[in-house]
C-alpha positions in Angstrom: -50.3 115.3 -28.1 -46.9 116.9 -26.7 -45.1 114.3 -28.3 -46.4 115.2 -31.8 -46.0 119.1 -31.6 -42.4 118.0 -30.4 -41.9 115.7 -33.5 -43.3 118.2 -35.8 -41.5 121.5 -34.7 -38.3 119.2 -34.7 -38.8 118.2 -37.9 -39.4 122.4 -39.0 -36.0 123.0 -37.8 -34.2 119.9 -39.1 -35.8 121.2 -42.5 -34.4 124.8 -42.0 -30.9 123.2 -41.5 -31.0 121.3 -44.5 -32.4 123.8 -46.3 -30.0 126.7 -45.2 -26.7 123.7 -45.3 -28.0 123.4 -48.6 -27.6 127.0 -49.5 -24.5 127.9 -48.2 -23.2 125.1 -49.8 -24.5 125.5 -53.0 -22.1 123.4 -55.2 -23.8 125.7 -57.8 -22.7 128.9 -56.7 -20.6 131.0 -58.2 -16.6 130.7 -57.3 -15.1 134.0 -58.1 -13.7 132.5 -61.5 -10.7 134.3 -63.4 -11.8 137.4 -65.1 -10.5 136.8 -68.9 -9.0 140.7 -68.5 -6.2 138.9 -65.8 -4.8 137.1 -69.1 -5.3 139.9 -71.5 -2.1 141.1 -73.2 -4.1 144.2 -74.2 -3.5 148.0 -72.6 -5.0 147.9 -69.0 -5.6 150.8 -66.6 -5.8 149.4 -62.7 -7.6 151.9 -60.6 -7.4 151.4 -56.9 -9.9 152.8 -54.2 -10.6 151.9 -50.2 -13.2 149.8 -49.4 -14.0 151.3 -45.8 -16.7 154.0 -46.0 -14.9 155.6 -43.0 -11.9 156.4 -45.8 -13.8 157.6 -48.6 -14.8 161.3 -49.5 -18.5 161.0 -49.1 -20.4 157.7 -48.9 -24.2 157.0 -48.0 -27.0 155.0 -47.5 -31.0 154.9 -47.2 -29.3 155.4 -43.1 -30.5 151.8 -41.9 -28.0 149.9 -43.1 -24.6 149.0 -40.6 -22.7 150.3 -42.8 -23.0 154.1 -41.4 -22.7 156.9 -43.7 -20.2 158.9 -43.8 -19.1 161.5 -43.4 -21.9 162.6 -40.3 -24.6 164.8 -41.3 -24.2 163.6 -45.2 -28.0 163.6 -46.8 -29.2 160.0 -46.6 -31.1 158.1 -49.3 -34.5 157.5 -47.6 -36.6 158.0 -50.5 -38.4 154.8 -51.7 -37.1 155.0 -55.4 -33.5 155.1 -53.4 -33.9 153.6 -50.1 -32.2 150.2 -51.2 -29.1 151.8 -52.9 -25.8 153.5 -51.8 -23.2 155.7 -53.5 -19.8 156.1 -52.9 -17.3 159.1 -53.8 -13.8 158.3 -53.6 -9.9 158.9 -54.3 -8.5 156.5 -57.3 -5.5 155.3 -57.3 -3.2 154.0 -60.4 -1.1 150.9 -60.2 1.5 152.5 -57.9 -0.8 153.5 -55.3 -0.7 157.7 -56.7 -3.6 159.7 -56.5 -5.2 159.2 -59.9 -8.4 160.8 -59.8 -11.8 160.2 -58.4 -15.0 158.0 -58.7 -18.5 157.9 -58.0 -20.1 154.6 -57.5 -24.0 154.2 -57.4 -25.2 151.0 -56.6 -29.0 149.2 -55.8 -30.1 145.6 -54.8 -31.0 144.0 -58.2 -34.4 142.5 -58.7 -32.9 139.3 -60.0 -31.2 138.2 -57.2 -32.2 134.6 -56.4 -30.3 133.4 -53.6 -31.1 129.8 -53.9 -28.6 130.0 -57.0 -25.9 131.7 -55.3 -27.0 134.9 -56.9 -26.6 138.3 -54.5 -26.5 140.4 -57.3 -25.8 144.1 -57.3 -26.2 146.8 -60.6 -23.8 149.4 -60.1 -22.4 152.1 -62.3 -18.6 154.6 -62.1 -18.4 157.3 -62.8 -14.7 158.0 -63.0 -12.7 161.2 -63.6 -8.6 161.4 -63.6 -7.1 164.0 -63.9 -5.9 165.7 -67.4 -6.9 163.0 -69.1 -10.3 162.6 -69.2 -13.9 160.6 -68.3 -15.3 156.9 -68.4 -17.9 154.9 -67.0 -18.3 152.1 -66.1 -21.9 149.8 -66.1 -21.6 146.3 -64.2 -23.9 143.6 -62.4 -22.0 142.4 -59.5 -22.0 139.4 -57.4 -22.0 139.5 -53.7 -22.9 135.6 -52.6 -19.4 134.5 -52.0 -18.9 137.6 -50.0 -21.4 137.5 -48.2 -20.3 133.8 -47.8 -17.2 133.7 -47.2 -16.6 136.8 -45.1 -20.1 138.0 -43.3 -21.8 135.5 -42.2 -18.8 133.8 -40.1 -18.0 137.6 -38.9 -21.8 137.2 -37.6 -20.6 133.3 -36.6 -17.9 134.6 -34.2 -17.8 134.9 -30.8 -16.0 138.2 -31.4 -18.5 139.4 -33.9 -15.6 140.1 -36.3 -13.8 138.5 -39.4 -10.2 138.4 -40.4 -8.5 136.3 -42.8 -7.4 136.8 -46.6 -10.0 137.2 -49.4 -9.8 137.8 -53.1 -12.9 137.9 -55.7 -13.8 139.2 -59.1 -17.1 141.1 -58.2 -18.1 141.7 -62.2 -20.4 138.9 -63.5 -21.8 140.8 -66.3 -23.6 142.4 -68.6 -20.9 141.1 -70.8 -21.3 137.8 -72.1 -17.5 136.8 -70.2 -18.8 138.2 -67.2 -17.3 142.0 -67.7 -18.5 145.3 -67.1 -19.5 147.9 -69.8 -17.1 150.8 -70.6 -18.4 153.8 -72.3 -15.5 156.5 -72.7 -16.7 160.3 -71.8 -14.1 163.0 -72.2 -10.5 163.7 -73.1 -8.2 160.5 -74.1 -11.0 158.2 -73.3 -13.6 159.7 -75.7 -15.4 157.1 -78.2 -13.9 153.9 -75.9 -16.5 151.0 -76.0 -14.3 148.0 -74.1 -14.4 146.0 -70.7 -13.8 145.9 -67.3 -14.3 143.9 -64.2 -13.9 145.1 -60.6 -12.2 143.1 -57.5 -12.3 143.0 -53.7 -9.4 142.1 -51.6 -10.3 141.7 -47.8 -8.9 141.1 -44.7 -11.0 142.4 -41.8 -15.0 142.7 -41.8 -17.0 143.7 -38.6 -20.6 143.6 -37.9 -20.7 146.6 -35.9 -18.9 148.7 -38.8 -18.6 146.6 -42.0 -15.6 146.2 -43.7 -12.7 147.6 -41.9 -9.4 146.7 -44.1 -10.7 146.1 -47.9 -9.4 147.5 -51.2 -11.2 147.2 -54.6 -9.9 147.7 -57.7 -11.1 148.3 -61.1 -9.3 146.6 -64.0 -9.9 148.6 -67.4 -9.5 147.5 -71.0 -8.6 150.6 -72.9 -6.9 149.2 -76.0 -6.7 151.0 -79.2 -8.1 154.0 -77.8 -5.6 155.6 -75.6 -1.5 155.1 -75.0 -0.5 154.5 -71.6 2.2 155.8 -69.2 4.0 153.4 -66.8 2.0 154.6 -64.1 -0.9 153.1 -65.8 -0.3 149.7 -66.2 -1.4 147.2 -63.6 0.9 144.5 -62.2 -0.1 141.2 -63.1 
């Protein structure tokens, strides 16, 4: 009888491998492809902002989360409609690393998420405002799988509990049919825009005490025919 239950729980766990092996290395996954905006030879605006909570204006969560927010005493988002989002308030910064202007990111787990196709998908929205120039925002579905991937679970993996390494991704997969984000111009020089965008992460340190602790994101904005550019402006490509 031993002998069975043995068989059988061995068998229960040998099936969890395969089926997490299987997962993680989901030749059907998503690979962080080229967003088509990196080739464009149209006007871009590259807006930079720190990825550490710890370096951001205000940032917060339902409170649960590892990610802490910040800074201390900040309202948290415990309410059920809210409880599985975050928002972010933070410094932008144009192509030469100047303060540009700020941005306010909301973001919730999306109800589409389906793991089992590489799919960690996030809807967010910005909310950005530079300085004398004007408003936009921004409306994106982002994908968090290779992230998650490639950069949390082997800081979880590690005997030090921490990653480091170099990372690169396109976060944008949609709703545009190329995989960009919406862009809706507000006020000033970006009033009537309707264009594109798709966001980025660069990473090089992630721990699972604190979350990420040296990342950058960036968001690269179409905004031709509606607005002329300074220098400052222009992202190097």
């Amino acid at each position: 009888m031993i002998k069975y239950v043995a068989g059988l729980l061995l068998g229960i766990a040998l099936g969890v491998l395969v089926a997490a092996a299987l997962l993680y290395f989901n030749p059907l996954a998503a690979r962080n492809p080229l967003s088509p905006l990196s080739v464009s030879k149209n006007n871009i605006l590259s807006l930079g902002y720190s990825g550490v909570p710890t370096d951001s204006i205000v940032y917060t969560n339902n409170g649960e989360s590892r990610v802490q927010p910040h800074p201390e005493k900040v309202r948290e988002l415990w309410e059920a409609p809210i409880r599985r989002s975050e928002v972010l308030l933070t410094v932008l910064t144009d192509s030469r690393n100047n303060p540009a202007g700020i941005g306010i990111k909301f973001s919730s787990e999306s109800e589409r998420t389906r793991l089992i196709n590489g799919e960690a998908l996030v809807d967010s929205a910005w909310h950005i405002h530079l300085v004398e120039r004007g408003s936009l925002f921004v409306e994106q579905t982002e994908n968090y799988w290779n992230f998650l991937r490639k950069i949390v679970l082997p800081a979880y993996w590690s005997s030090a509990n921490h990653w480091k390494g170099v990372w690169n991704g396109n976060m944008t997969v949609g709703p545009g049919a190329l995989g960009t984000a919406a862009v809706t111009g507000g006020t000033g020089e970006f009033a009537g825009l309707v264009s594109e965008a798709v966001e980025a992460i660069n990473a090089s340190a992630y721990s699972v005490a604190q979350g990420p602790v040296a990342m950058e994101g960036r968001l690269i904005i179409d905004v031709t025919g509606n607005v002329e550019l300074t220098s400052r402006d222009v992202a190097e490509r």
